[in-house]
Kinemage of the C-alpha trace (Angstrom):
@kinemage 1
@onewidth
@group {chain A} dominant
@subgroup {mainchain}
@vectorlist {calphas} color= white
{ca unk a 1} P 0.000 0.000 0.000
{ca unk a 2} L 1.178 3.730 -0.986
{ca unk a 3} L 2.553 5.504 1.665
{ca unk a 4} L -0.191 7.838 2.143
{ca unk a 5} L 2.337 10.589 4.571
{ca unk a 6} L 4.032 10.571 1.402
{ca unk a 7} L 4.061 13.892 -0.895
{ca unk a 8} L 3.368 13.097 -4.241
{ca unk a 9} L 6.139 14.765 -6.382
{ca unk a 10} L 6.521 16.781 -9.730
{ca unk a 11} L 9.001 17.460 -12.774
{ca unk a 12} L 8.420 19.882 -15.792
{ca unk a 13} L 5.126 18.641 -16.560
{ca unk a 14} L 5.418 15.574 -15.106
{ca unk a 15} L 2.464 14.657 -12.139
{ca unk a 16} L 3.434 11.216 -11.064
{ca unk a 17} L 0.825 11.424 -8.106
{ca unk a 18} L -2.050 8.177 -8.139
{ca unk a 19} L -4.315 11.332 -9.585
{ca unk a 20} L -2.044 12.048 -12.367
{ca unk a 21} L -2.276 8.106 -13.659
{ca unk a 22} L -6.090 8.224 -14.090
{ca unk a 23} L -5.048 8.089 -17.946
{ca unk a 24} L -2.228 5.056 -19.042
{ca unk a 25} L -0.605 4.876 -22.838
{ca unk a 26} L 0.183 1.130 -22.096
{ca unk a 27} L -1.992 -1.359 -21.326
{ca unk a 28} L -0.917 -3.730 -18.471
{ca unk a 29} L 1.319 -6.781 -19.728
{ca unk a 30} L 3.315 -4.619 -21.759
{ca unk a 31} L 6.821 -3.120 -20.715
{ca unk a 32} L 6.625 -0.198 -19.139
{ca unk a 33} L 7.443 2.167 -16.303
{ca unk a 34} L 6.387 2.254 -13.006
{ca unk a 35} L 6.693 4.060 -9.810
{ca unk a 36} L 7.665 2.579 -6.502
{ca unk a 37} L 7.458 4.084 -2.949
{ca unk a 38} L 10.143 3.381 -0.380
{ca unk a 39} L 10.834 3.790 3.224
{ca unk a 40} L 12.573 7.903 3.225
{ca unk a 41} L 16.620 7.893 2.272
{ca unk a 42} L 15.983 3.674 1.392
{ca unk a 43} L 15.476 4.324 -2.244
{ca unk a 44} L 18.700 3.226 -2.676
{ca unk a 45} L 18.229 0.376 -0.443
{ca unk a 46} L 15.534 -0.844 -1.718
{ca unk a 47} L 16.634 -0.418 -5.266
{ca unk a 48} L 19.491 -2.788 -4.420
{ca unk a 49} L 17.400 -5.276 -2.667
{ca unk a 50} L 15.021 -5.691 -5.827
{ca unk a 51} L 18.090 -5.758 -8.208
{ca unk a 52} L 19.300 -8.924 -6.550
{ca unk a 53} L 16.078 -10.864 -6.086
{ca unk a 54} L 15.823 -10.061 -10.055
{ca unk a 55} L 19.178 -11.628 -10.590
{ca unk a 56} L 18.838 -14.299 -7.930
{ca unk a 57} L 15.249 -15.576 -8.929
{ca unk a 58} L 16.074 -15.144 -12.600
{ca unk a 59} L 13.575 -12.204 -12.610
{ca unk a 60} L 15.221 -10.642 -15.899
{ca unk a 61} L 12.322 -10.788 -18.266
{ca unk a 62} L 9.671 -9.552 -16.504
{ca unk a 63} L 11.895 -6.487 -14.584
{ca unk a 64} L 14.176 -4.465 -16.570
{ca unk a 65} L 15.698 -1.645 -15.143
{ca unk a 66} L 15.701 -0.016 -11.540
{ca unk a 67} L 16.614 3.618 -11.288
{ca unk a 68} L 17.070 6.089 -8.209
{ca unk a 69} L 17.334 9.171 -9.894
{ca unk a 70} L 20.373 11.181 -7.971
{ca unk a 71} L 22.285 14.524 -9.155
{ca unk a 72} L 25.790 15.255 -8.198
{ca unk a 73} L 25.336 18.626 -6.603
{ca unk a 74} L 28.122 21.088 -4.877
{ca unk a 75} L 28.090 21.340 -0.892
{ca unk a 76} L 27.765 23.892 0.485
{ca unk a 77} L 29.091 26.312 4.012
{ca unk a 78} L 27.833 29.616 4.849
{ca unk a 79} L 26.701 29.895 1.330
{ca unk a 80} L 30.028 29.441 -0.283
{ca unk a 81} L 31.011 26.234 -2.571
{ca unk a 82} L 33.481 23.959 -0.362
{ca unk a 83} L 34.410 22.113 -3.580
{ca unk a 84} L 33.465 19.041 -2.498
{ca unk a 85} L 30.283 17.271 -4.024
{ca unk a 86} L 27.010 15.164 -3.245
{ca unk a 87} L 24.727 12.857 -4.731
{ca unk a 88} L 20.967 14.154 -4.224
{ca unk a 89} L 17.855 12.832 -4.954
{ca unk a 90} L 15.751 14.302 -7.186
{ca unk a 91} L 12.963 12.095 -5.876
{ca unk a 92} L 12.874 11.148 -2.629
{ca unk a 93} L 10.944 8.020 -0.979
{ca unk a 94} L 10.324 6.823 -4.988
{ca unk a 95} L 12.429 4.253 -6.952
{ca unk a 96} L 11.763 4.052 -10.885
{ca unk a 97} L 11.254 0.465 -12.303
{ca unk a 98} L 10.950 -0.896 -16.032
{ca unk a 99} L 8.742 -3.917 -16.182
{ca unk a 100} L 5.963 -6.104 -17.408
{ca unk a 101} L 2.922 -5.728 -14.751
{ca unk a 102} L 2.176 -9.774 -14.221
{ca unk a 103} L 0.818 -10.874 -10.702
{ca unk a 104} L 4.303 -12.465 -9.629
{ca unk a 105} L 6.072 -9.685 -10.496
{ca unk a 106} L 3.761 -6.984 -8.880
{ca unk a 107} L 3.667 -9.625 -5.947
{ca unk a 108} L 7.616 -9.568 -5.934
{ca unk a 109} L 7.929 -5.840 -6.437
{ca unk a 110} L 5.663 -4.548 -3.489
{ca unk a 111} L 7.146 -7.574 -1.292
{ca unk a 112} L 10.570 -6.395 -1.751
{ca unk a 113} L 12.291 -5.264 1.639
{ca unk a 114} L 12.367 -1.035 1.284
{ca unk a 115} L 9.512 -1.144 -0.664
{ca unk a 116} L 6.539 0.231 0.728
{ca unk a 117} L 3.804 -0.096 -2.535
{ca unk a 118} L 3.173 1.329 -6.248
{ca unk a 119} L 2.011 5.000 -6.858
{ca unk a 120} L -0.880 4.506 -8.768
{ca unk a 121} L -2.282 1.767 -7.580
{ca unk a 122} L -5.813 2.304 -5.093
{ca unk a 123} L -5.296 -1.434 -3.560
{ca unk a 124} L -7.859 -4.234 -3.026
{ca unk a 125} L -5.562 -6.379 -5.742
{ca unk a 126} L -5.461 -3.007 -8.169
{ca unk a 127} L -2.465 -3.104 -10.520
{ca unk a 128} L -0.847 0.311 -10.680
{ca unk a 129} L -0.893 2.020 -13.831
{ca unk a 130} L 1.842 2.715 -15.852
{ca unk a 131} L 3.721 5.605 -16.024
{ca unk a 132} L 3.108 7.640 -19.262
{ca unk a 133} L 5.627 7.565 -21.690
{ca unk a 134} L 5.834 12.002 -22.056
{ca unk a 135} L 6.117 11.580 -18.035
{ca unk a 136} L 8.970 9.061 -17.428
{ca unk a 137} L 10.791 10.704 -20.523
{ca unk a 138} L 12.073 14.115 -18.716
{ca unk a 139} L 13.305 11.454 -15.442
{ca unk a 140} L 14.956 9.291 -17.896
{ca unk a 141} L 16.775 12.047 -19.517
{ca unk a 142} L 17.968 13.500 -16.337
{ca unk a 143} L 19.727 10.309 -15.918
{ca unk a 144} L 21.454 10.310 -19.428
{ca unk a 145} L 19.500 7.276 -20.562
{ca unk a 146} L 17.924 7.701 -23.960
{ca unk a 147} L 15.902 5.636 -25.667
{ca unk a 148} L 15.526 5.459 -29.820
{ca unk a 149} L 11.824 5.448 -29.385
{ca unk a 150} L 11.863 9.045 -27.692
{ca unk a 151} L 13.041 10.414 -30.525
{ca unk a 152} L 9.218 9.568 -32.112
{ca unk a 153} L 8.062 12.354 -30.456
{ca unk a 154} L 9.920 15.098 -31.563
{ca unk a 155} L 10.102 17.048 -34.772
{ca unk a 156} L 11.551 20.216 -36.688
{ca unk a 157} L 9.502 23.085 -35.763
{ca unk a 158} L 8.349 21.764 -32.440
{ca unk a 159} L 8.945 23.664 -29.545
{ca unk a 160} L 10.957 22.753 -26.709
{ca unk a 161} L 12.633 23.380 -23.039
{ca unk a 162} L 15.838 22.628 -21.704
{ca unk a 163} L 15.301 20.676 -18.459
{ca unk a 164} L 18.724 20.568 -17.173
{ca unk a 165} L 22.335 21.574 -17.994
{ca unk a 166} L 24.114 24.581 -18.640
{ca unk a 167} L 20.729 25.941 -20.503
{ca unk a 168} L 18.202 25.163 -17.937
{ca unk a 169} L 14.922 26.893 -18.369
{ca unk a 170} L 15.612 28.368 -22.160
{ca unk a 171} L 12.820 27.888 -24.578
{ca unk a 172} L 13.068 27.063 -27.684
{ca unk a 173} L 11.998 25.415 -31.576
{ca unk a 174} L 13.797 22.642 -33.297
{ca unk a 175} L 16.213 23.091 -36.355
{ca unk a 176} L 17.445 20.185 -36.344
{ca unk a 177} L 17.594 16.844 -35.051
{ca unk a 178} L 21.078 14.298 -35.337
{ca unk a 179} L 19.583 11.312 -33.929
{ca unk a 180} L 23.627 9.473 -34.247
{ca unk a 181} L 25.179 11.983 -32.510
{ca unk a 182} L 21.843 12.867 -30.043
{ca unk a 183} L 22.444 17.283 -31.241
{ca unk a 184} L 19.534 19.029 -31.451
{ca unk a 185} L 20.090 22.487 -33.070
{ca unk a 186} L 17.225 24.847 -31.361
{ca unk a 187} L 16.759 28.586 -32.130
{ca unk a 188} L 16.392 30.620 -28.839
{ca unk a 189} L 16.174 34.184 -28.719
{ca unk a 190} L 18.988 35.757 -25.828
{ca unk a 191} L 18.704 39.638 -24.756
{ca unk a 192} L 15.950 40.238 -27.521
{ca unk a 193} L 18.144 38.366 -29.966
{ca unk a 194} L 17.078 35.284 -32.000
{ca unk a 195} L 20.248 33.293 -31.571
{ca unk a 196} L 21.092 29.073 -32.445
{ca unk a 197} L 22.392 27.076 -29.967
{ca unk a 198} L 22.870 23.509 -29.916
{ca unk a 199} L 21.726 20.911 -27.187
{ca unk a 200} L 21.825 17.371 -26.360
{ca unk a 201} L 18.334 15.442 -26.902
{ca unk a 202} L 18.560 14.219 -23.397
{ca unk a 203} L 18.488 17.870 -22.096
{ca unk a 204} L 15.065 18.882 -23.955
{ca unk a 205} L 11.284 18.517 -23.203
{ca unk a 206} L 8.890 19.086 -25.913
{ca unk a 207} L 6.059 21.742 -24.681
């Protein structure tokens, strides 16, 4: 069962709370993404503990991957960088996990020590839904991890925000797309300018 002391959290236009999955782009048996709540600061706890009862019960084809989604930030004293660094979490008490939704492996997911349920899922033997695919994308990408199938979504002339990197924030409309290299070529306007920059795909959210 959900954790119901637990905030439900929020990216760019991402609402992974169990009222944000009232709509689902994949029905259950496929592969897809899900959303798992854990005890607070045991995300990567219970991350680990589900990796090895994948690999010990031979769990590989019905759970994929398992991501805690952390960001090396600076540390910081009395407001001044000390030059040392962190891992934070972008998304505490939640633990991301590719897989096909089958009874056994929604029975070995939510049984998993750390693991306290599925957001998304209202109990009494409810499945969670999946995660929509335009909502995991902007987690994904803020791990680095791209998939081909992303690119689908995206086309010259669509508009587009950077999510994170040196270019947070800045607005923008395709040019150009290099799917083998992952540039995207966006035209931005800076100090009343219209100006080109180029960013990598797995910095952008379409808008």
């Amino acid at each position: 069962m959900v954790d119901s002391n637990k905030t439900a959290f929020t990216d760019t236009n991402t609402d992974f709370s169990e009222e944000g999955q009232e709509q689902k782009e994949v029905k259950l048996g496929e592969k897809a993404w899900y959303v798992v709540s854990t005890y607070s600061t045991h995300e990567r706890k219970a991350a680990y503990n589900l990796q090895k009862r994948v690999e010990s019960m031979g769990l590989d084809d019905l759970i994929f991957r398992i991501v805690v989604v952390e960001q090396e930030v600076p540390v910081m004293k009395d407001g001044l960088p000390t030059g040392k660094t962190r891992m934070k979490n972008l998304y505490p008490g939640y633990v991301f996990v590719e897989m096909i939704m089958t009874d056994y492996a929604w029975y070995i997911v939510r049984n998993t020590p750390g693991v306290t349920g599925f957001v998304g899922s209202a109990g009494k033997g409810t499945k969670p839904f999946p995660v929509p695919r335009e909502q995991i994308e902007p987690v994904l990408k803020r791990m680095g991890m791209v998939d081909e199938s992303m690119y689908d979504r995206y086309a010259v002339g669509d508009y587009i925000k950077v999510i994170h990197g040196t270019l947070e924030g800045t607005e923008g409309r395709i040019l150009s797309i290099n799917k083998e290299t992952g540039a995207v070529e966006i035209e931005t306007v800076f100090f009343g300018r219209t100006t080109k920059v180029e960013v990598d795909f797995s910095e952008i959210e379409k808008i």
